[in-house]
N, C-alpha and C positions, 0 to 999 in steps of 0.2 A: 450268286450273292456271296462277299465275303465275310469273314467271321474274325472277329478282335475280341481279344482277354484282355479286359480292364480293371484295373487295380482302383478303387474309391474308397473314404471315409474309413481308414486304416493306416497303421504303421509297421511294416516289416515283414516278416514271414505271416504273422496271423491277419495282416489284412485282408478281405472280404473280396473277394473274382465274382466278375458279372461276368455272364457272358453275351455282348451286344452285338447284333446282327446290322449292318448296315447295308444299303441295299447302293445302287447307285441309281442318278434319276438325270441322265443327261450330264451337265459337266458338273453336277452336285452327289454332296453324299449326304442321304437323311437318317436320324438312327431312330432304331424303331423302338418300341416303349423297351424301359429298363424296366428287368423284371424285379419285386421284391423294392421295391422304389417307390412311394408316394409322394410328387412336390407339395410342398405346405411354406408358406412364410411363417420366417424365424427371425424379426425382425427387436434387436435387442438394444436399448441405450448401452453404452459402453461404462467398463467398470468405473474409469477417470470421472466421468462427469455424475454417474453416484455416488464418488466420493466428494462432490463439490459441493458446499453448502458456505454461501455468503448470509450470516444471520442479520447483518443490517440493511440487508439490498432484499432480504426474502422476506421483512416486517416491512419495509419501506414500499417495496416495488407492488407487494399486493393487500395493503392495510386498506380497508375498505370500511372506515369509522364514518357511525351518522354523526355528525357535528351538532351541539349544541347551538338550538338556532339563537339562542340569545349572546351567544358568544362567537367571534371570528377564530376560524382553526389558527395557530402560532406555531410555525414548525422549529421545533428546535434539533432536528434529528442529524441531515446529510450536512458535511463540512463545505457545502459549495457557497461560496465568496459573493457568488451572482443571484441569488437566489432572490433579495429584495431589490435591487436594484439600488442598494446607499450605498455600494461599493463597485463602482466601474474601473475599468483599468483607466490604462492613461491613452489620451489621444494619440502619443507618438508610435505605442506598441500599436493603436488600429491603423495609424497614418502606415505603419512600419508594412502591415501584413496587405493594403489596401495597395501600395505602390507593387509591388510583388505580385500580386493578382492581374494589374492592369499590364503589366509588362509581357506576361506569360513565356516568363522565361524557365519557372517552376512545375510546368503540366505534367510531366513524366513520370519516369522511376527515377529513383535516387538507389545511389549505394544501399545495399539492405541495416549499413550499422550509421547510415545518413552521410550526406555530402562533405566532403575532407573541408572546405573551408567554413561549415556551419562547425561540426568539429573542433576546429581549430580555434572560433572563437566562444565555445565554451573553454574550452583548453585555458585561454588567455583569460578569460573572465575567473577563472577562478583560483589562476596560477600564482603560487605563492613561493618565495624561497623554504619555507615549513615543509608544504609538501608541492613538488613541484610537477606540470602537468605537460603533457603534447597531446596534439590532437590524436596519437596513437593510441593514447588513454582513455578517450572516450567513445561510447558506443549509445548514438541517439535512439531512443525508443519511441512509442506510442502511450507517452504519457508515463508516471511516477509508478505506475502500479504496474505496466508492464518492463520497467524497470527492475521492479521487485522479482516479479517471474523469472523473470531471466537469470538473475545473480542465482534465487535457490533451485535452479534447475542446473545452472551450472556447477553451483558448489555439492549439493547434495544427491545422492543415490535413494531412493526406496529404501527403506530399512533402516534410513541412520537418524539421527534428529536434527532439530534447529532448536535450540532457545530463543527463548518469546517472553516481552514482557506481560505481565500482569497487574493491573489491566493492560490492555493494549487494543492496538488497531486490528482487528477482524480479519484481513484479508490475508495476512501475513498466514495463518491457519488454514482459513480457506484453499490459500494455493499448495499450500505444503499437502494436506492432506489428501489434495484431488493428488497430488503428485507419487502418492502413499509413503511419504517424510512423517517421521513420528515430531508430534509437537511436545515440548518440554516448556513448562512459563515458571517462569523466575522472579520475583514477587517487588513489587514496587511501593515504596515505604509512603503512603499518607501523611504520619508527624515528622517526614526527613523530605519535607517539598518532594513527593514521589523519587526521592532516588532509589539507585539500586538494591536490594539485599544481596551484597556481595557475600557471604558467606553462601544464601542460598545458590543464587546462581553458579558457586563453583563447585557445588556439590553435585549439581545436576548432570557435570558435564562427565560422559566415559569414552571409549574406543569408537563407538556409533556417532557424535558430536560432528556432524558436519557445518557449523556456523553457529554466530551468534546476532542477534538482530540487535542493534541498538537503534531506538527512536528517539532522536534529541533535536530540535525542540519537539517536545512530544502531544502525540495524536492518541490518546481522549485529555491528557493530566495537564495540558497546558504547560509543563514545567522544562527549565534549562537547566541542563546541568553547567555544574561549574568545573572551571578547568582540574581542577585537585579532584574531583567525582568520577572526569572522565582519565585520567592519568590511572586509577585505583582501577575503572571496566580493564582499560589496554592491561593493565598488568596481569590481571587474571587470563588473559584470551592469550598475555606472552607465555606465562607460567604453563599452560594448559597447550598451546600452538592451538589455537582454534582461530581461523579469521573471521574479521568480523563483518557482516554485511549492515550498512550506514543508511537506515531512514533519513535523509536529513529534505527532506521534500520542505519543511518552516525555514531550514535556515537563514538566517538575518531575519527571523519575523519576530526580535525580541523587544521587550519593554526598554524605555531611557535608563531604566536603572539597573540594569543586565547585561550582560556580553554573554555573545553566540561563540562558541570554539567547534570550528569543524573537528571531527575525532584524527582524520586523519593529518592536522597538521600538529600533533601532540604524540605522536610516532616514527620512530626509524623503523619496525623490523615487525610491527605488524600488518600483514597485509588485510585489505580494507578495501569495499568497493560498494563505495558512494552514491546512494540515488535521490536524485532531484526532477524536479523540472519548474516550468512553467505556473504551472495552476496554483499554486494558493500565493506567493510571493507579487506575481504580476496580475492574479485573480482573472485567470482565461483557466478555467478546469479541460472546459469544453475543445481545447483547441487539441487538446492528448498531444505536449510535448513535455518529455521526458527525458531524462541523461544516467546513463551508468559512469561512475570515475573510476579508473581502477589506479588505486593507489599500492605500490609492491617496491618498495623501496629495497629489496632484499632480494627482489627476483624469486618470491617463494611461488607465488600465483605459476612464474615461466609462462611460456607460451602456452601450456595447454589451458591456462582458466581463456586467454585471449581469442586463442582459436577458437574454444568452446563457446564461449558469446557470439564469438565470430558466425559460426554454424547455427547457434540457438536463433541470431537473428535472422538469417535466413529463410526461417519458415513462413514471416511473413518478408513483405517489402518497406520495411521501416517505417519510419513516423511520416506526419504530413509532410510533403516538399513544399507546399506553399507555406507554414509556419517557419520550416527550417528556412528558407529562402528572407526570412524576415526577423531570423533569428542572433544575427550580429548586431543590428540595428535596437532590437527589443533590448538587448542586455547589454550594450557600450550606451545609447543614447535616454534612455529614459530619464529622466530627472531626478534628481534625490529629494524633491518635494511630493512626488507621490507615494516613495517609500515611507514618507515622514506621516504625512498624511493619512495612510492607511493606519499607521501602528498608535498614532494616537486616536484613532476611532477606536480601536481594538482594544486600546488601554483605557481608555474611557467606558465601553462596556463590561470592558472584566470588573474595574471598581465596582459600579453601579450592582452588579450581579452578584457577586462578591458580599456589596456592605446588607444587602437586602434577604440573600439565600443566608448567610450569617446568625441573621435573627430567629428562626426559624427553631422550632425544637426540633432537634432528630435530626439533623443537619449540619456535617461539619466541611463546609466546602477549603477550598485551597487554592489562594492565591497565586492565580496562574503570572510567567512570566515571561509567557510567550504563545507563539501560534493562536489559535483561534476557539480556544477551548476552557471553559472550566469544570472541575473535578472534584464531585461532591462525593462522600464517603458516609458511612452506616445507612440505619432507613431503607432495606437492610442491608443493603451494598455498596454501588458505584452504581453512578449514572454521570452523564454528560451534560453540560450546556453548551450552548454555539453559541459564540458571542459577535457574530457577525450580522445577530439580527440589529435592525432599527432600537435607540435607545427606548422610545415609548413600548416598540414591543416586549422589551426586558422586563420593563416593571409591570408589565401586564403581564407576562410569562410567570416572573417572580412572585407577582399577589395569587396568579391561580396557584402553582407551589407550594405557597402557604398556606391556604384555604384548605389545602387536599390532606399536606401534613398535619395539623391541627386537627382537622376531623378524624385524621387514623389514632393519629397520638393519643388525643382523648380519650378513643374508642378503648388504646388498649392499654391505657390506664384504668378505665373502669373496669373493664374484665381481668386485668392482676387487683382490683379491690374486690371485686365480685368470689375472683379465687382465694382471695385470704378471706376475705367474710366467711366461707366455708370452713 
């Protein structure tokens, strides 16, 4: 029998010598019990994913409310477009994805940062002399949100921060966190149609400042900035050299009486990388098509932010190929009467929600002037509406609203008379 000195569960001169006996048995070798050794499973979730907490997807995914039988549930929670079915896309985007399938010319892998001429005609679709694009430029994902991932995985290290607004969209936190990125929110102004506190937000920023998130059109607040608002963010993030990473997943989802400015056509020299996709604009959430822009007029990003998407994307095998395959057609051929279509639904529910949450004691909502949202404030915070439900459900939505504030309000008026009585 021969005899081996084994080194385990140690580092360097003080690690720990077994000494294992192996025997031979034929053209095998078995080893015999390790002595001072007990096997036991040590089976652990990993740090990453306890640090991951979605607070709208972990009320939503497991709210398990008995419904009022005399009343039908009214969800005004998740921003998805499809939910009642008064919002379908357009026949040409399903004709679009429907020829694509029957063809099967799309079954495979695709490039991991998506196929050069799906690429190329986001590239074109959004190319402006302002800020001008190549298919080099973009990097397709799996949907707006894995979009996001990627920019703050590329921009940022463990240990440094992002700025986030407040309120803001949830996941932006979410991933940072699971990522171990400290989150910084920067405060968004109610009586200034939710724009920025630019003072706050530059206070925020130090030597750990890995990015700044701007969400414009914005996801909870409903609101666009205007070109002068968004010139005043770039100036800070120039002053500062901070880039800035670009929510812009609503873009063009604004009111007749509004204009949408992408940030990055209102910049030379700061660099910016842009995510969009599919899902609220063309109302496919479900299809998970996504786009990163990387806009670097200045070549600050260089090649390493590129590469680094490049490689981040590689962990999976990119977004759907049958979507991409259907994705020049979805965004050159659609009609501009479905865009129109859509925003005066959307404009039509914000009023109604708007004139009715208005009335309300304790309630100071905010004329939203875009995306799919409106932004109520005190009582005694923020909360949301979706305005993507059905108009009848609004005003049913809006009368329980009332019903609920009026009874609290009351309530606690009487208990401040009850405490002066005292």
């Amino acid at each position: 029998m021969d005899s081996y000195l084994i080194q385990v569960n140690g580092h360097g001169d003080h690690a720990p010598m077994l000494d294992v006996h192996l025997k031979s048995t034929g053209n095998t070798i078995s080893a015999g019990k390790v002595k001072g050794r007990k096997p036991r499973w040590a089976v652990r979730a990993s740090e990453m994913s306890k640090k991951t907490f979605n607070p709208v997807r972990a009320i939503v995914d497991s709210m398990k409310v008995e419904p009022n039988p005399k009343k039908a549930m009214i969800s005004l929670s998740l921003g998805d477009p499809t939910v009642f079915g008064n919002l379908p896309t357009n026949d040409e985007v399903t004709r679009a994805v429907k020829e694509v399938l029957d063809s099967g010319q799309c079954n495979g892998y695709a490039p991991s940062v998506g196929y050069q001429s799906c690429r190329e005609a986001v590239a074109a679709y959004y190319n402006c002399p302002e800020a001008p694009l190549k298919a080099q430029d973009v990097i397709l994902t799996s949907g707006c949100s894995q979009a996001i991932e990627l920019a703050l995985a590329v921009l940022a290290n463990p240990g440094q921060n992002i700025l986030v607004p407040r309120p803001g969209f949830s996941l932006y936190k979410t991933l940072a966190l699971s990522m171990g990125i400290e989150v910084k929110l920067y405060n968004l102004l109610p009586e200034k149609a939710w724009e920025i506190d630019l003072e706050h937000l530059e206070s925020l920023v130090d030597e750990k400042t890995a990015c700044l998130i701007v969400n414009n059109p914005s996801n909870p607040c409903g609101s666009v900035f205007s070109k002068s608002h968004l010139q005043e963010i770039l100036a800070v993030a120039s002053r500062q050299c901070v880039p800035i990473l670009a929510d812009e997943i609503y873009g063009d989802m604004v009111f007749a009486d509004c204009k949408y400015e992408p940030i990055a056509t209102l910049s030379t020299n700061v660099p910016i990388l842009s995510c969009g996709g599919l899902a609220k604009r063309w109302l496919v959430p479900g299809w998970r098509m996504g786009w990163i822009l990387i806009h670097d007029r200045r070549d600050i990003f260089g090649n390493e932010i590129r590469d680094g998407l490049l490689r981040l994307s590689q962990r999976i095998l990119g977004p759907c190929t049958i979507v991409q395959g259907a994705l020049e057609r979805i965004l050159h051929r659609t009609p501009p009467e479905f865009y129109h279509n859509t925003l005066s639904i959307l404009k039509s529910n914000a009023d109604l929600c708007y004139a009715a949450l208005s009335a309300i004691p304790g309630l100071q909502p905010v004329r939203p002037a875009g995306a799919m949202y409106l932004m109520c404030f005190e009582y005694p915070n923020f909360f949301r509406v979706v305005i993507t439900v059905p108009e009848e459900m609004i005003l049913e939505a809006c009368s329980r609203i009332q019903e609920f504030c009026e009874m609290h309000y009351q309530g606690a008026e009487g208990a401040q008379d009850l405490e002066c009585d005292k």
